[in-house]
TORSEBA-194162 format. One record per residue (C-alpha): residue number from 1; y, z, x. Coordinates in steps of 0.2 Angstrom, whole numbers, plus 2048, in hexadecimal, padded with zeros to 3 digits. Layout:
<lumkes>
<lumke NUM, <Y, Z, X>>;
...
</lumkes>
This chain:
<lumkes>
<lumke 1, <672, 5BD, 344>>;
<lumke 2, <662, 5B4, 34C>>;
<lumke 3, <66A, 5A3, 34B>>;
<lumke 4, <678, 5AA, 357>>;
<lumke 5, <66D, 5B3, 363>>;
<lumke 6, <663, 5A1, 362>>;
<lumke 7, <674, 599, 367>>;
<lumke 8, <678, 5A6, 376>>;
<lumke 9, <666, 5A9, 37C>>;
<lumke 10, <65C, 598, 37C>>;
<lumke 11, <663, 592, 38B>>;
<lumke 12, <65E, 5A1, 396>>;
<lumke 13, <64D, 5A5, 38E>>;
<lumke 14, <649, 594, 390>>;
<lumke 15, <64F, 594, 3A2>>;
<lumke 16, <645, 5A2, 3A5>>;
<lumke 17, <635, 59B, 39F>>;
<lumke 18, <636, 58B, 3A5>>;
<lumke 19, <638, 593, 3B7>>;
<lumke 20, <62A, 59F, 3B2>>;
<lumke 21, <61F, 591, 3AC>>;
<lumke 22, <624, 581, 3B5>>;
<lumke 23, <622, 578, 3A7>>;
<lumke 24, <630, 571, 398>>;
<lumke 25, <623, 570, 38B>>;
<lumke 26, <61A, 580, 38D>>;
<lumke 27, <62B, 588, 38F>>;
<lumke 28, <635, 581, 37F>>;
<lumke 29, <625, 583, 375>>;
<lumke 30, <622, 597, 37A>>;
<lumke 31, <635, 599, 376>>;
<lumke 32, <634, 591, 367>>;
<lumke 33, <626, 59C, 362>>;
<lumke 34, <631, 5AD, 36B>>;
<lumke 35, <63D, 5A7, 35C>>;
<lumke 36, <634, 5A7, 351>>;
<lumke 37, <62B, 5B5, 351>>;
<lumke 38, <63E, 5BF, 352>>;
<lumke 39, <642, 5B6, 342>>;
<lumke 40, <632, 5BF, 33B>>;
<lumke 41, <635, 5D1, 343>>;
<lumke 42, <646, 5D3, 347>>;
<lumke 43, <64E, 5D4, 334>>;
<lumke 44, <642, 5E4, 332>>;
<lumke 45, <642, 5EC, 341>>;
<lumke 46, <654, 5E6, 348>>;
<lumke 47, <65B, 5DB, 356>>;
<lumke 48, <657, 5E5, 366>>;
<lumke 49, <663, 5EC, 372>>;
<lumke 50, <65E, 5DC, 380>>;
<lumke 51, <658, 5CE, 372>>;
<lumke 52, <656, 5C0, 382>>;
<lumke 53, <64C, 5CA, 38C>>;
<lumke 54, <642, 5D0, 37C>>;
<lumke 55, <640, 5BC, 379>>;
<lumke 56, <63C, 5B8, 389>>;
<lumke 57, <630, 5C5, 38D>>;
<lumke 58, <627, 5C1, 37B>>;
<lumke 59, <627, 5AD, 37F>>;
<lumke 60, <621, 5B3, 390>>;
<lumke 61, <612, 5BC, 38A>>;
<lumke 62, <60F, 5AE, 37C>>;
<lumke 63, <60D, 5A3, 38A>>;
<lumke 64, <602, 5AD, 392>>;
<lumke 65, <5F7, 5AF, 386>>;
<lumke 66, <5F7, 59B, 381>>;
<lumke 67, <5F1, 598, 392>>;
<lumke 68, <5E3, 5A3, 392>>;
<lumke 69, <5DB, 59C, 381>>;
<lumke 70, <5DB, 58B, 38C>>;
<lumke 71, <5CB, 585, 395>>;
<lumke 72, <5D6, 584, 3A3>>;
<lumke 73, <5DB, 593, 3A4>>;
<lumke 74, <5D3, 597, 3B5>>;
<lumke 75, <5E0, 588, 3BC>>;
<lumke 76, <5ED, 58C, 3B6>>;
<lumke 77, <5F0, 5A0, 3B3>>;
<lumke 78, <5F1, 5A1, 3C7>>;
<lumke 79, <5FF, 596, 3C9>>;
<lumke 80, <60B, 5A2, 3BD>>;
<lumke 81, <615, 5AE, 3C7>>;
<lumke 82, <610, 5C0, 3C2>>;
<lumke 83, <608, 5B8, 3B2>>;
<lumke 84, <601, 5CB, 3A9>>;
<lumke 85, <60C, 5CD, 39A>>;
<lumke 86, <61D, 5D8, 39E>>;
<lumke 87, <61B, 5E7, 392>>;
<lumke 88, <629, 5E7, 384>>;
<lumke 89, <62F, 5F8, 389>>;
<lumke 90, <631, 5F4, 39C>>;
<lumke 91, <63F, 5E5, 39A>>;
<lumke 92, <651, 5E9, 39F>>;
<lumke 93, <65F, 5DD, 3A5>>;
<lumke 94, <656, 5DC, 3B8>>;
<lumke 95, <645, 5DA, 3AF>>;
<lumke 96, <649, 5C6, 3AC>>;
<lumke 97, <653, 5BC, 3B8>>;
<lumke 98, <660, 5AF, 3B1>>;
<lumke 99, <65A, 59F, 3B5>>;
<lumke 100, <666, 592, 3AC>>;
<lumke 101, <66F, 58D, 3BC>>;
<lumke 102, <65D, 585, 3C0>>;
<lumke 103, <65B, 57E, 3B2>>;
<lumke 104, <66A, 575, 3B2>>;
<lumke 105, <668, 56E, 3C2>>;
<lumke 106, <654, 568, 3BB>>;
<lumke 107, <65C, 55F, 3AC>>;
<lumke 108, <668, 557, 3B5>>;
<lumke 109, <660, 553, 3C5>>;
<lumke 110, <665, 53F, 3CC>>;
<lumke 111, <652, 53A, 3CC>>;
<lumke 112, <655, 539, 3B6>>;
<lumke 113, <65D, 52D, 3AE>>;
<lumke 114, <66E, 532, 3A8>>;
<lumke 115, <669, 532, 393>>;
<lumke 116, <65A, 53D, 399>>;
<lumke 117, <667, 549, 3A1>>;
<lumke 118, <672, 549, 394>>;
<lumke 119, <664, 54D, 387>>;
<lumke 120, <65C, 55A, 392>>;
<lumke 121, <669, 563, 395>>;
<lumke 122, <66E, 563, 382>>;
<lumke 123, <65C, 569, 37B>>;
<lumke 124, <659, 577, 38C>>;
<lumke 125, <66A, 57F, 38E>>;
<lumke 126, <672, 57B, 37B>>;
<lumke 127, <662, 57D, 372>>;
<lumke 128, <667, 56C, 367>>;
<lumke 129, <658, 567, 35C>>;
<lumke 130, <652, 557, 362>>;
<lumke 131, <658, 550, 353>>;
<lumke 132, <669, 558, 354>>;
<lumke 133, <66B, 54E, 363>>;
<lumke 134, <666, 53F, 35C>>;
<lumke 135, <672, 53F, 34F>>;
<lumke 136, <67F, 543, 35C>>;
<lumke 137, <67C, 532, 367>>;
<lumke 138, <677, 528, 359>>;
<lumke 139, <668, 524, 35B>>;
<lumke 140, <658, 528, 351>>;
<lumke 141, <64D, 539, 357>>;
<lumke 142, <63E, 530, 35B>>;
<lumke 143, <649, 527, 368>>;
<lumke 144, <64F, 537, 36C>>;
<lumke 145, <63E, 53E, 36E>>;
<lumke 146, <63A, 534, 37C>>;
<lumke 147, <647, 535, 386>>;
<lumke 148, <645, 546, 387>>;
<lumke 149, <633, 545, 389>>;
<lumke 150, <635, 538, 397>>;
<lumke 151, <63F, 544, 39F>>;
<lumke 152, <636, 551, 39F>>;
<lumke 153, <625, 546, 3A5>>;
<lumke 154, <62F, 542, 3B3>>;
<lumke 155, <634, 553, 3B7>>;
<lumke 156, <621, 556, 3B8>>;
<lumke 157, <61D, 548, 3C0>>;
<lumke 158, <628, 546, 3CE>>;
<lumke 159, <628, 559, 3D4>>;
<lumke 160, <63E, 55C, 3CD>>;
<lumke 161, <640, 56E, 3D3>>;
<lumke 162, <644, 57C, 3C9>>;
<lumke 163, <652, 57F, 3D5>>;
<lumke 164, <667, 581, 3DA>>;
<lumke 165, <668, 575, 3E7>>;
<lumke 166, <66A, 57A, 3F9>>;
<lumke 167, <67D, 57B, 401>>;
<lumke 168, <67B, 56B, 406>>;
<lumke 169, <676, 561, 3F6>>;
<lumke 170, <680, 56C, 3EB>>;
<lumke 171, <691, 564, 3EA>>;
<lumke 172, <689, 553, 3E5>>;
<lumke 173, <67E, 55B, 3D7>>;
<lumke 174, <68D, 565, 3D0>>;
<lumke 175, <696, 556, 3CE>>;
<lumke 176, <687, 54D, 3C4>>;
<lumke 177, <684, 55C, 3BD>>;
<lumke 178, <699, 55E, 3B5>>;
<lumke 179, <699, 54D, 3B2>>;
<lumke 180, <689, 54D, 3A3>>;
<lumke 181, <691, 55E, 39D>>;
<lumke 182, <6A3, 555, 39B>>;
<lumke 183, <699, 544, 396>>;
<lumke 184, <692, 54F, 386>>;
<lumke 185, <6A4, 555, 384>>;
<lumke 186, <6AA, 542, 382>>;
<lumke 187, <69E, 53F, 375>>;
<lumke 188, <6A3, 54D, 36D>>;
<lumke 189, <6B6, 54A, 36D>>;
<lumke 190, <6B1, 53A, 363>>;
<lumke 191, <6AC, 542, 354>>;
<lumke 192, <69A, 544, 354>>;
<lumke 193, <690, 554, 352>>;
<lumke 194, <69C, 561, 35D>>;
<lumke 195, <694, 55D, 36A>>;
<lumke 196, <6A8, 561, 371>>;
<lumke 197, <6A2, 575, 36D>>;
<lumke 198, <692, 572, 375>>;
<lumke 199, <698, 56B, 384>>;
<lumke 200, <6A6, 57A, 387>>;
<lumke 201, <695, 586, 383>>;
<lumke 202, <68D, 57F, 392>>;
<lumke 203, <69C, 57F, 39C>>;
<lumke 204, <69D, 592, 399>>;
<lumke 205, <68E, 592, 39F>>;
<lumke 206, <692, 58A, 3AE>>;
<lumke 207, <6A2, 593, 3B2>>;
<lumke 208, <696, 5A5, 3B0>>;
<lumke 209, <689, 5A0, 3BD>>;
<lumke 210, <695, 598, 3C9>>;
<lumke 211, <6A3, 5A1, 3C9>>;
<lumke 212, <6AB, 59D, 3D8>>;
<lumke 213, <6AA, 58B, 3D8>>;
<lumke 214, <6BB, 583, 3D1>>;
<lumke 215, <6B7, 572, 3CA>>;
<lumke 216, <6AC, 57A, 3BD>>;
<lumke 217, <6B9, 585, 3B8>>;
<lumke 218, <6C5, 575, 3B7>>;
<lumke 219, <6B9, 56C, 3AC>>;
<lumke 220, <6B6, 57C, 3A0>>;
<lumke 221, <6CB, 57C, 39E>>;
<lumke 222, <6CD, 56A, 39C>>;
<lumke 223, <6BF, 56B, 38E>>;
<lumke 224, <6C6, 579, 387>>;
<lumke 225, <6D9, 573, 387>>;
<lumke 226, <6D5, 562, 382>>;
<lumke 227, <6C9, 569, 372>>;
<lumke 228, <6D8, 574, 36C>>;
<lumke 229, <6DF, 567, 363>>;
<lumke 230, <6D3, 55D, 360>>;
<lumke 231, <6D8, 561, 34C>>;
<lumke 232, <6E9, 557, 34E>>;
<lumke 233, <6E1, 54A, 354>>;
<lumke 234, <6DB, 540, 343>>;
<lumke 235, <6E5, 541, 333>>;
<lumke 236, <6D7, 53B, 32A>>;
<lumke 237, <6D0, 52B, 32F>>;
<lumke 238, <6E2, 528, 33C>>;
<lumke 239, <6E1, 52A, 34B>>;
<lumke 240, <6F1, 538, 352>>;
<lumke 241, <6FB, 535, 362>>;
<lumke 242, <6FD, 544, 36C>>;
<lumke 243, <712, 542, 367>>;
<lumke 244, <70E, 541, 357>>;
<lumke 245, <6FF, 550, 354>>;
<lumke 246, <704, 55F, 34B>>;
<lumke 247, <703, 56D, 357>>;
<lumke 248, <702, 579, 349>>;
<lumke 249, <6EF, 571, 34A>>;
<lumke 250, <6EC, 575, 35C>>;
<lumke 251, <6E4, 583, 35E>>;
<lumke 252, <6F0, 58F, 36B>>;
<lumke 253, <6E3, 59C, 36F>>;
<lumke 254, <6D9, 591, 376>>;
<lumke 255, <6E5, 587, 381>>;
<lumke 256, <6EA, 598, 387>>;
<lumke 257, <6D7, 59D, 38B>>;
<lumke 258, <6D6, 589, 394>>;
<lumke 259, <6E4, 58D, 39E>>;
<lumke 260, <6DF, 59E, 3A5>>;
<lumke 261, <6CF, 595, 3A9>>;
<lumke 262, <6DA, 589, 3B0>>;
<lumke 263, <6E3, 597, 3BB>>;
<lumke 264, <6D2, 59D, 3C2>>;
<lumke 265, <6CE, 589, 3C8>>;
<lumke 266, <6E0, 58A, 3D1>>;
<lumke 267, <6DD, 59A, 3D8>>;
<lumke 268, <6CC, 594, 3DF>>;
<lumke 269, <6D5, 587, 3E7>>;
<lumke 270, <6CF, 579, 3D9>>;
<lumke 271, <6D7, 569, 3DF>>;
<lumke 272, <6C8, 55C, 3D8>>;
<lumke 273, <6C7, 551, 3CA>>;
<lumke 274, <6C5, 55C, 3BC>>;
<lumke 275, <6D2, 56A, 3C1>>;
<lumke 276, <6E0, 55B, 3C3>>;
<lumke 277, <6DA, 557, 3B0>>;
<lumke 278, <6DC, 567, 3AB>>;
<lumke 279, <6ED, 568, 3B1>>;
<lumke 280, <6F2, 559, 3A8>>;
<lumke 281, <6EA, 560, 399>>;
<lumke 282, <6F2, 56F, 39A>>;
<lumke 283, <703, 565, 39F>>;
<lumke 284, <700, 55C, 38F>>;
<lumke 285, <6FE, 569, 383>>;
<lumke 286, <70F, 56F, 387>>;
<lumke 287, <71C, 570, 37B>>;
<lumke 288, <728, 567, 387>>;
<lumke 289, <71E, 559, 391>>;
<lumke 290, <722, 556, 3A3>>;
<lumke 291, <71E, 543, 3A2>>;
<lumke 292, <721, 540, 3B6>>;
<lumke 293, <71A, 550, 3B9>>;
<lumke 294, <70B, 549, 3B0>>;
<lumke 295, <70C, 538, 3B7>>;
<lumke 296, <70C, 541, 3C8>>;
<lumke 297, <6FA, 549, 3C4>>;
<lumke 298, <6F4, 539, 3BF>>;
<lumke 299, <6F9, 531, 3D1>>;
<lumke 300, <6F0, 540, 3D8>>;
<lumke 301, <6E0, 53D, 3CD>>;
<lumke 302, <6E1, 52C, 3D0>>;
<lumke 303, <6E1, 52F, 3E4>>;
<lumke 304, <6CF, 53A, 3E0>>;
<lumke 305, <6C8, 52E, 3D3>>;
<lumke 306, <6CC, 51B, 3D8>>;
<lumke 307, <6C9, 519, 3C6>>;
<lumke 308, <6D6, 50D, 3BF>>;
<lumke 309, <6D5, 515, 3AF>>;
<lumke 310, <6DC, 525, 3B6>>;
<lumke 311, <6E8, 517, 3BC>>;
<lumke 312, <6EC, 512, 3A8>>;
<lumke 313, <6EE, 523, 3A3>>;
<lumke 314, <6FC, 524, 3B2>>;
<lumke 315, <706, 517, 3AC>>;
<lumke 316, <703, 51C, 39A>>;
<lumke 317, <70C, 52C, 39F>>;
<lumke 318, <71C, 522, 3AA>>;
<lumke 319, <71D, 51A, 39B>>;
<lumke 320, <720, 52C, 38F>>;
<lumke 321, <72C, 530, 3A1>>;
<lumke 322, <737, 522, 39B>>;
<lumke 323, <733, 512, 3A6>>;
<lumke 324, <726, 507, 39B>>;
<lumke 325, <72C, 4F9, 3A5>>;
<lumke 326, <724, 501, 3B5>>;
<lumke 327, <717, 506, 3AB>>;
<lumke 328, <712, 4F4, 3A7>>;
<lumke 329, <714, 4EF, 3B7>>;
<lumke 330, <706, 4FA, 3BC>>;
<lumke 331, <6FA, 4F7, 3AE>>;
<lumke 332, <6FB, 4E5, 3B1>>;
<lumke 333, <6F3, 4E9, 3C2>>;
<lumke 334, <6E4, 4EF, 3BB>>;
<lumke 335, <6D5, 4E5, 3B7>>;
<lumke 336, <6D1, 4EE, 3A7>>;
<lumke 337, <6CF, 4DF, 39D>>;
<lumke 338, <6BE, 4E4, 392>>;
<lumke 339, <6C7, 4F7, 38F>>;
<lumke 340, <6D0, 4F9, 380>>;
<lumke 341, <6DC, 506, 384>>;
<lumke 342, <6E2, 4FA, 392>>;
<lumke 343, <6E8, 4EE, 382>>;
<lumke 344, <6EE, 4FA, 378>>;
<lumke 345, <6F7, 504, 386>>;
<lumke 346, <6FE, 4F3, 38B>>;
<lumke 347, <703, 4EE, 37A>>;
<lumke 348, <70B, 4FD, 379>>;
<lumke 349, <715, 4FD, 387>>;
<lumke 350, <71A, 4E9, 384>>;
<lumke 351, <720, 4F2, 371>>;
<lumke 352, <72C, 4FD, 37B>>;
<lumke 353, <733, 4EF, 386>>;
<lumke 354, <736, 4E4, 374>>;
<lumke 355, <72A, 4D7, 37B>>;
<lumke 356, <721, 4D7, 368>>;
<lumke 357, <717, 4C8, 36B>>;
<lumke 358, <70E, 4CC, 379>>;
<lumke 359, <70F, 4DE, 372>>;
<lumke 360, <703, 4D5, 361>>;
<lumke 361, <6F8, 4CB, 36D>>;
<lumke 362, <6F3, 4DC, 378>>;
<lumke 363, <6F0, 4E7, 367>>;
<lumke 364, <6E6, 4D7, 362>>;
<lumke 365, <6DC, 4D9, 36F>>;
<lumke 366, <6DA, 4E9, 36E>>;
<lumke 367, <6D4, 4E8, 35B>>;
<lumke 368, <6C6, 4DC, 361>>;
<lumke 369, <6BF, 4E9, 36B>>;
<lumke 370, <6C1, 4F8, 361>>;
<lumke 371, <6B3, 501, 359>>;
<lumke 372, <6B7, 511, 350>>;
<lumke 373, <6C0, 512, 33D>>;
<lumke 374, <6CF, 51A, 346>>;
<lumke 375, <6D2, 510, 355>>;
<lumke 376, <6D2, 4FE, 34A>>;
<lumke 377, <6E0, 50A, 33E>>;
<lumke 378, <6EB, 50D, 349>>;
<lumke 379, <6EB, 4FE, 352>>;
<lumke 380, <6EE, 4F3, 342>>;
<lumke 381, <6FC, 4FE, 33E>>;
<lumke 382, <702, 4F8, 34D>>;
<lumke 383, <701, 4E5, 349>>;
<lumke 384, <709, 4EB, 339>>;
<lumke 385, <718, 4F3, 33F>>;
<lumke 386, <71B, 4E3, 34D>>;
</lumkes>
């Protein structure tokens, strides 16, 4: 039970200290202790009626009372905002003020590097050990440990606010902010520790504080669409093609819930980046694909992205339409040459056409720059069946 209320509550206890305290260190560690102290208690006297505010008014007065057994006391209690301790039996839902939207704009303010963002928002808003998250990037915690500390030095030191964005700043700190919780997602879609769940946590998150804006609600259906079947995609090591995946695998629920998610984003007007993806997901995990339909969505994504990847994918999809030839056509436009998928999409597409010798150099290729178990699988069953 403590380890779920852990999971739910973290990010908005810690939000609200971090704003109370101005501080990420102070914060984390007065929360910590908040937990701590309910893991003693709470299995006696039972989990109360509000258990965030009940932690965040405990790691509040914790805080507090750190502070005053400093010598600097007399520097420091006046900068806290109404620092006497809240009495236990005053909190209520009005008492403390949800604060995550802050935070998520702090940990993934421009001025830090994108792997200090990344790691930020990980350890405030999902509550990832520093060590989890290690293990999750691949790298060892004390590398980890730095990064995070040199974020939050750099918060201090440079003055970040604890703040949303004014109107005018907002749609270019959304963006960054959508882009680090979908870059979690990606490297949680390869395998690692599901940092996929986390990702569609935090996106939940974001879709709950700002309701009204349609992007985040495309990125939460794409995450959530796309992670329905992420169970189809690997039988065993092999990597699945969607044609091939066992859709008794995907999860249906879940598509279901992405696309009502999906439907609010439309409603909203949603005609960005994320909400075209989401409609392709959603287009995808059809029983019967629209391949042009989906072609179609890819132009449109293209027209917003300029990313000749997006242009790939496109012609990937003209291809599953029916017209590899015209598909070719258009990959061989593309300067993609260090990208795998580029080789093994146009090894593919020279399969279809019965050009099998070009069809072995470009899987060839592609095996050179392949790096996963799965990847070099499939495309060396490739070469085998050519």
């Amino acid at each position: 039970m403590l380890e779920q209320v852990f999971r739910d509550e973290w990010g908005r206890v810690l939000a609200s200290l971090v704003g109370f305290l101005r501080d990420f260190d102070r914060a984390e560690e007065a929360a910590q202790e908040a937990f701590a102290i309910a893991a003693e208690r709470w299995p006696a006297s039972g989990v109360p009626d509000n258990p965030g505010a009940w932690l965040t008014t405990t790691a509040r007065n914790r805080a507090i009372d750190r502070i005053r057994r400093e010598h600097t006391l007399a520097e420091k209690i006046h900068l806290l905002p109404a620092a006497e301790a809240v009495m236990m039996d005053e909190v209520d839902d009005t008492v403390i003020k949800d604060e995550r939207l802050e935070l998520i704009f702090t940990c993934c303010h421009p001025a830090l590097p994108l792997e200090g963002q990344v790691a930020l928002t990980l350890r405030a808003l999902g509550g990832l050990s520093t060590a989890e998250i290690a293990r999750a990037f691949l790298v060892s915690e004390e590398t980890m440990k730095r990064r995070l500390s040199r974020a939050k030095t750099k918060i201090k030191a440079t003055g970040i606010p604890f703040a949303v964005p004014g109107a005018h700043l907002l749609p270019d700190r959304l963006d960054a902010v959508l882009a680090v919780v979908y870059l979690i997602y990606n490297e949680g879609y390869s395998g690692r520790v599901d940092l996929g769940g986390e990702a569609i946590r935090l996106g939940r998150v974001l879709t709950a504080l700002m309701p009204d804006e349609p992007e985040a609600h495309g990125l939460l259906a794409l995450m959530l669409i796309h992670h329905a079947r992420r169970r189809a995609r690997f039988s065993g090591e092999d990597l699945v093609l969607l044609d091939d995946q066992d859709r008794s695998l995907w999860d249906a629920r879940q598509i279901a819930t992405g696309r009502v998610v999906l439907d609010r984003a439309l409603a909203l007007g949603g005609s960005g980046a994320y909400v075209v993806q989401a409609v392709i997901a959603s287009l995808q995990a059809r029983e019967r694909i629209d391949w042009r339909r989906v072609a179609r969505m890819y132009r449109r994504l293209a027209d917003l992205t300029g990313s000749p990847v997006v242009e790939l994918n496109g012609a990937a999809a003209l291809a599953q339409a029916g017209d590899p030839a015209a598909a070719l056509a258009a990959v061989d436009r593309l300067d993609l040459d260090g990208y795998l998928y580029f080789h093994s999409t146009r090894g593919e597409l020279l399969r279809r056409l019965g050009r099998a010798d070009e069809a072995r150099a470009a899987y060839r290729r592609a095996l050179d720059l392949a790096t996963s178990t799965p990847e070099r699988r499939f495309l060396t069953g490739r070469l085998e069946q050519l």
